[in-house]
N, CA and C of each residue as an Amber inpcrd file, in Angstrom:
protein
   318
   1.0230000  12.4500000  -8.0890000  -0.0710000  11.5420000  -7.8330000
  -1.2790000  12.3230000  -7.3460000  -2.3480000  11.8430000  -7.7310000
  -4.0120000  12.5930000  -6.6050000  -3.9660000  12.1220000  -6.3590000
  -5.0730000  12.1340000  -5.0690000  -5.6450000  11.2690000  -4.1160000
  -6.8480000  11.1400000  -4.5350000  -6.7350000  10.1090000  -4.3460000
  -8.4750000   9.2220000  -4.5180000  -8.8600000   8.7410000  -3.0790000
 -10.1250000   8.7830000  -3.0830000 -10.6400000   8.0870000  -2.0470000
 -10.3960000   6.7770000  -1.7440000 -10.0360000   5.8860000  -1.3250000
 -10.0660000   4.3750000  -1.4950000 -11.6550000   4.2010000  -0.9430000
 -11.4280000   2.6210000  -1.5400000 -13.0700000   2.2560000  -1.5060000
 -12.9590000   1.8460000   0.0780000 -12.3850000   1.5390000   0.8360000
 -12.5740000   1.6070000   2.0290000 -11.3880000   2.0060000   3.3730000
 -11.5300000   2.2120000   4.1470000 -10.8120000   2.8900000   4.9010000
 -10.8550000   4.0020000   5.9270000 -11.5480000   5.1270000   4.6500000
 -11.8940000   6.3590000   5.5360000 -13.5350000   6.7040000   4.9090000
 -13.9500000   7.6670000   5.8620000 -15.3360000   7.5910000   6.2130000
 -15.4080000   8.6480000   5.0550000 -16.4670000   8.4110000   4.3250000
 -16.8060000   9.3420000   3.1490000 -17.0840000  11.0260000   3.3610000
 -17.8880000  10.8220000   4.8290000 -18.1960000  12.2240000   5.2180000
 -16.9820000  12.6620000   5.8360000 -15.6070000  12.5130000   6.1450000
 -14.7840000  13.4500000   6.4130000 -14.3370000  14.3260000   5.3200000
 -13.6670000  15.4810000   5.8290000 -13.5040000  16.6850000   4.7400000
 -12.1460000  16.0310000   4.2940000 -11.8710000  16.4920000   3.0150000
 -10.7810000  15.7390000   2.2850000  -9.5280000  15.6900000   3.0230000
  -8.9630000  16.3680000   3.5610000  -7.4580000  16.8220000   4.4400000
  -7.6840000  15.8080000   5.6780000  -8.4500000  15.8040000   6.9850000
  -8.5480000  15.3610000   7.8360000  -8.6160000  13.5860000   7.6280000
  -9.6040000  13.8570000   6.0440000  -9.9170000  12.2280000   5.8740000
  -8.2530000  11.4420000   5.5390000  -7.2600000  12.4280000   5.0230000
  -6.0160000  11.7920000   4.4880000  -5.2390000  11.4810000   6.1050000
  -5.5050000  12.4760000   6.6040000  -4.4070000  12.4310000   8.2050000
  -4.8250000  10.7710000   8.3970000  -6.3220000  11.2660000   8.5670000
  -6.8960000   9.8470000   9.4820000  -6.2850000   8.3980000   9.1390000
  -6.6570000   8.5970000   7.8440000  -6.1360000   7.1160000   7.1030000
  -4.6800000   7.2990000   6.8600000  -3.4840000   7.9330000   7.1100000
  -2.5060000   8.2300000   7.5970000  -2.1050000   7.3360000   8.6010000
  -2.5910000   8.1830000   9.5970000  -2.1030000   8.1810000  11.4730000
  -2.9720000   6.6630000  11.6180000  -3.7810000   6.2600000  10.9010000
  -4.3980000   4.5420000  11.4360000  -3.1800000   4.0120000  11.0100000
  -2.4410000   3.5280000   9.0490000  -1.2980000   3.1010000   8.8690000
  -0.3700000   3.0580000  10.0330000  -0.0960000   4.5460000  10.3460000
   1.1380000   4.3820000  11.0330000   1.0280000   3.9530000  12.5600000
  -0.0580000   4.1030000  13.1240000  -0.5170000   3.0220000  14.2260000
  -0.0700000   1.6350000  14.4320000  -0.4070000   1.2950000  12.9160000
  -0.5340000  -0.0590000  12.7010000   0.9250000  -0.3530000  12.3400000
   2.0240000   0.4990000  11.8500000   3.5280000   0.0110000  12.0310000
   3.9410000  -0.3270000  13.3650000   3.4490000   1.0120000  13.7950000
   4.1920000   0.9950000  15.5890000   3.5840000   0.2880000  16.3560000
   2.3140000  -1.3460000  16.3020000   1.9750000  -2.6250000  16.5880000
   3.5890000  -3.3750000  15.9660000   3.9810000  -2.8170000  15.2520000
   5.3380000  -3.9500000  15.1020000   4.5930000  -5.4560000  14.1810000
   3.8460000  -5.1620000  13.7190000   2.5540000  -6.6200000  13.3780000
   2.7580000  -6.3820000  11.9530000   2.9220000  -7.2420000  11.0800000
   3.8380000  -7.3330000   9.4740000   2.0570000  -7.8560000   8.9140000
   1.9220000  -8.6770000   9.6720000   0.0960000  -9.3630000   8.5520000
  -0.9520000  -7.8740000   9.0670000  -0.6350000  -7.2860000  10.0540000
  -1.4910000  -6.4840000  10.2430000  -1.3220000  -4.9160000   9.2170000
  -0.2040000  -4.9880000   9.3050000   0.1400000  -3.5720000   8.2780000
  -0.4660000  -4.0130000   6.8070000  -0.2730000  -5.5540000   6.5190000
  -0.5710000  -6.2410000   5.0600000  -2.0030000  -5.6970000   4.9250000
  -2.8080000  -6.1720000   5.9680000  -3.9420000  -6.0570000   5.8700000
  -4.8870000  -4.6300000   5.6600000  -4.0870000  -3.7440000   6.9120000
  -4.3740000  -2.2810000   6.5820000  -4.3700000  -1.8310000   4.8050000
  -3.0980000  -2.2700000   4.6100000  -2.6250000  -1.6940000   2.5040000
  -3.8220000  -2.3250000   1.8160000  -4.3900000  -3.7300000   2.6530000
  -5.1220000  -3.9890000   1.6380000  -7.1090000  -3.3340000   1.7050000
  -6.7420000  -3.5410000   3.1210000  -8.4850000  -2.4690000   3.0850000
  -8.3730000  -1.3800000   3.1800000  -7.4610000  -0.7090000   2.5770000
  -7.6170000   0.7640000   1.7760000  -6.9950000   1.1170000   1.1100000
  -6.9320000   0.1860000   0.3800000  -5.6150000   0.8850000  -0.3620000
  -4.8320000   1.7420000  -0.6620000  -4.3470000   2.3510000   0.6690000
  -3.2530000   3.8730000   0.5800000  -2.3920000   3.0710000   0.0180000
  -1.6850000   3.9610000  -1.1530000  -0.9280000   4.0770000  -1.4060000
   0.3810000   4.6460000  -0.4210000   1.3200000   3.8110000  -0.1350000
   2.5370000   4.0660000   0.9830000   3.6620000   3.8880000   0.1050000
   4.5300000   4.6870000  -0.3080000   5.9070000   4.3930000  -1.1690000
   6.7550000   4.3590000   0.0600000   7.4680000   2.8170000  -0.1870000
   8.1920000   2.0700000   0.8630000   7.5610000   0.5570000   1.5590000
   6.2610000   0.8450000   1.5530000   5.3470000  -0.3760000   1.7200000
   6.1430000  -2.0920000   1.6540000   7.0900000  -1.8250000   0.6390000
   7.4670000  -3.7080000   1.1280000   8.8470000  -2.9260000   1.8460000
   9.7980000  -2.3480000   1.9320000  10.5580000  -1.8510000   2.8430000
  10.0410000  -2.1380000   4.6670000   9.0800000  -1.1180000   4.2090000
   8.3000000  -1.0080000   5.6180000   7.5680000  -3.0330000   6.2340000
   7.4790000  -3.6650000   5.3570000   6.9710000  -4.6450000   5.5110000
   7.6830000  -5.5490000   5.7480000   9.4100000  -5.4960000   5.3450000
  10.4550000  -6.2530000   5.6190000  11.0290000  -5.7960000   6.8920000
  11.0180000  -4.8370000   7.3710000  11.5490000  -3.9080000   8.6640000
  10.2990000  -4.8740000   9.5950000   9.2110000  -4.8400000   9.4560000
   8.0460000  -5.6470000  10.5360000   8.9460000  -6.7500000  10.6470000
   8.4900000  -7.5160000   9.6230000   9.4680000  -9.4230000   9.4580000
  10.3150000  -9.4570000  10.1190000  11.2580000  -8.5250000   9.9350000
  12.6670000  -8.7610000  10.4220000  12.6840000  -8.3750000  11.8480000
  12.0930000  -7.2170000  12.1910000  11.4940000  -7.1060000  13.7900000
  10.9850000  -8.2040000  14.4450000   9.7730000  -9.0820000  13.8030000
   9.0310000 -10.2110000  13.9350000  10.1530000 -11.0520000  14.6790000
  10.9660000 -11.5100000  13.6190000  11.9260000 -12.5790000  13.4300000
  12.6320000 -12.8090000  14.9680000  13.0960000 -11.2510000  14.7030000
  13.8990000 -11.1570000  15.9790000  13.9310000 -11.3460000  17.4610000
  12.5500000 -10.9990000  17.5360000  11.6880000 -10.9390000  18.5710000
  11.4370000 -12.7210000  19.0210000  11.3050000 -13.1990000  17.9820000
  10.7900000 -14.7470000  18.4520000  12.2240000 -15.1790000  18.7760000
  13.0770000 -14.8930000  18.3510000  14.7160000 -15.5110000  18.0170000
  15.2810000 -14.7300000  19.8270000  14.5440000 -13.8610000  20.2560000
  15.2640000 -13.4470000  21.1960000  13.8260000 -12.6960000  22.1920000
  13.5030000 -13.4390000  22.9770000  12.1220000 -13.3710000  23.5190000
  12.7260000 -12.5440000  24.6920000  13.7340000 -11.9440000  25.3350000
  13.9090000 -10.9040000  26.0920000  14.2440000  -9.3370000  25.8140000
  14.4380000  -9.3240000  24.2060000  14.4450000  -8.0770000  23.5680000
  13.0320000  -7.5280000  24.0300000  13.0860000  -5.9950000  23.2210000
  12.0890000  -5.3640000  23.8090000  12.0680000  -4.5310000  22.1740000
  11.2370000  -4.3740000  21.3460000  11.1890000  -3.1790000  20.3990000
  10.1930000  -2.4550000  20.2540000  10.6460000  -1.5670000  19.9840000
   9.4150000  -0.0140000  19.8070000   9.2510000   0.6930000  18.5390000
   8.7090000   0.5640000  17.6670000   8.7330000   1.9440000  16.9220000
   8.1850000   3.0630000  16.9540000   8.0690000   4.4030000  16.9200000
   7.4590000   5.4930000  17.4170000   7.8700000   6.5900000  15.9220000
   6.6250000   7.0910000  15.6560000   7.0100000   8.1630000  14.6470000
   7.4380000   9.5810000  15.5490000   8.1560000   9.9790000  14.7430000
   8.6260000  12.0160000  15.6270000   8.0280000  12.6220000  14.4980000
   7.7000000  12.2400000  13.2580000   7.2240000  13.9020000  12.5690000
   6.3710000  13.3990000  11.3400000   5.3000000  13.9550000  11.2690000
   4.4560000  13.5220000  10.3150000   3.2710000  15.4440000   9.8020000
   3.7750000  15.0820000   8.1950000   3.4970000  16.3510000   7.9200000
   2.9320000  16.1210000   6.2450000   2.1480000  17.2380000   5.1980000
   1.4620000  17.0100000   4.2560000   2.6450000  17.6740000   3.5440000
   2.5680000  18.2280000   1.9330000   2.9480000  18.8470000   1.3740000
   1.8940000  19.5020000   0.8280000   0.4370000  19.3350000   0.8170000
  -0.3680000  20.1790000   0.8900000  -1.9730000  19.9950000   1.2760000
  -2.3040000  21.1670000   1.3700000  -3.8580000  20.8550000   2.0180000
  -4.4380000  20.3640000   0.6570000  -5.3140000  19.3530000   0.8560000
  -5.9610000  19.1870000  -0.2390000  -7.7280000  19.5300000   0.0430000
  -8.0510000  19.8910000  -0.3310000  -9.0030000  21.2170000  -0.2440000
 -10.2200000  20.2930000  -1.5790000  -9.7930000  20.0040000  -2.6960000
 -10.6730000  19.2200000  -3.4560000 -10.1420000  17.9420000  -4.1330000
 -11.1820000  17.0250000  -4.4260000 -10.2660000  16.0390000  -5.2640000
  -9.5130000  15.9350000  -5.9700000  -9.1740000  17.0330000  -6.8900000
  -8.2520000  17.6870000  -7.9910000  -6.7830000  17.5480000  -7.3120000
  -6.8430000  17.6980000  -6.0450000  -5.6280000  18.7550000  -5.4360000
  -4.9810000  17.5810000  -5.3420000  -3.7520000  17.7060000  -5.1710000
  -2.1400000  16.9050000  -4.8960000  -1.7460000  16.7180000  -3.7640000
  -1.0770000  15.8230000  -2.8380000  -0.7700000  15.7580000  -2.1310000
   0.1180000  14.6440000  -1.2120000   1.4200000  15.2860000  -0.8150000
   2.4790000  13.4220000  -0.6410000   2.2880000  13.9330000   1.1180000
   2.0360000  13.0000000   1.9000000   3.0270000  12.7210000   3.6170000
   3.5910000  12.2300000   3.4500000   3.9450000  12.7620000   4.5810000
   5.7690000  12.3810000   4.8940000   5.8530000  12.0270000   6.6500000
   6.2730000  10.7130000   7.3000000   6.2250000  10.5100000   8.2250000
   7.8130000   9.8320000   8.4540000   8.8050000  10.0200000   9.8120000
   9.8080000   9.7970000  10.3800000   9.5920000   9.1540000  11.5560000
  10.1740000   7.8530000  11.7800000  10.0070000   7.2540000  13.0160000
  10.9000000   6.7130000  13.1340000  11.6580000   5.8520000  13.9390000
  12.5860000   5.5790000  14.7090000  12.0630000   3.8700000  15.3300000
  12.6810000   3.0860000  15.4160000  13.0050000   1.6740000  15.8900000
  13.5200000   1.4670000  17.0440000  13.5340000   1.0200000  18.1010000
  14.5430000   1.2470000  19.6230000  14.1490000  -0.5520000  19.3610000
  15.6000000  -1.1900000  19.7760000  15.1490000  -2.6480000  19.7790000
  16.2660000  -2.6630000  20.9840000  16.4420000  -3.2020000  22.2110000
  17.2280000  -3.4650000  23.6370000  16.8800000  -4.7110000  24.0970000
């Protein structure tokens, strides 16, 4: 896959690499809110591309669910490792992340 810019999301004047983190690390912000319309909304004003996206969107729901079904639980999600497979340096260039996080629900 390239990367394209999406038409909105990230700021035109960032340099190509930093601009991918950014619009990255906002997504994954917006998992670890635990918020299923809010992640919807992120995919849709920028359209990153996320492979897993309805996965990731059924894991919210079902967090959601749970949470109302059991109002003394407590859940967290937190990423541990988030990394490129390459710098992308020009629009030409290629590039997949890869992010690992973890669920704690008590």
């Amino acid at each position: 896959l390239r990367y394209a810019v999406p038409s909105s999301g990230i700021n035109a004047e960032w340099p190509l690499r930093p601009g991918i983190t950014n619009l990255d690390k906002l997504g994954m912000d917006t998992i670890e809110s635990l918020n299923s319309v809010a992640f919807q909304s992120y995919l849709s004003k920028t359209s990153n591309t996320i492979c897993g996206r309805r996965p990731i969107l059924l894991l919210l729901a079902t967090v959601e669910e749970h949470s109302a079904r059991n109002p003394n639980s407590k859940s967290k999600f937190s990423f541990l490792h988030y990394s490129q497979s390459s710098k992308c340096m020009r629009p030409s260039d290629s590039s997949v992340s890869y992010a690992s996080g973890v669920l704690t629900i008590s």
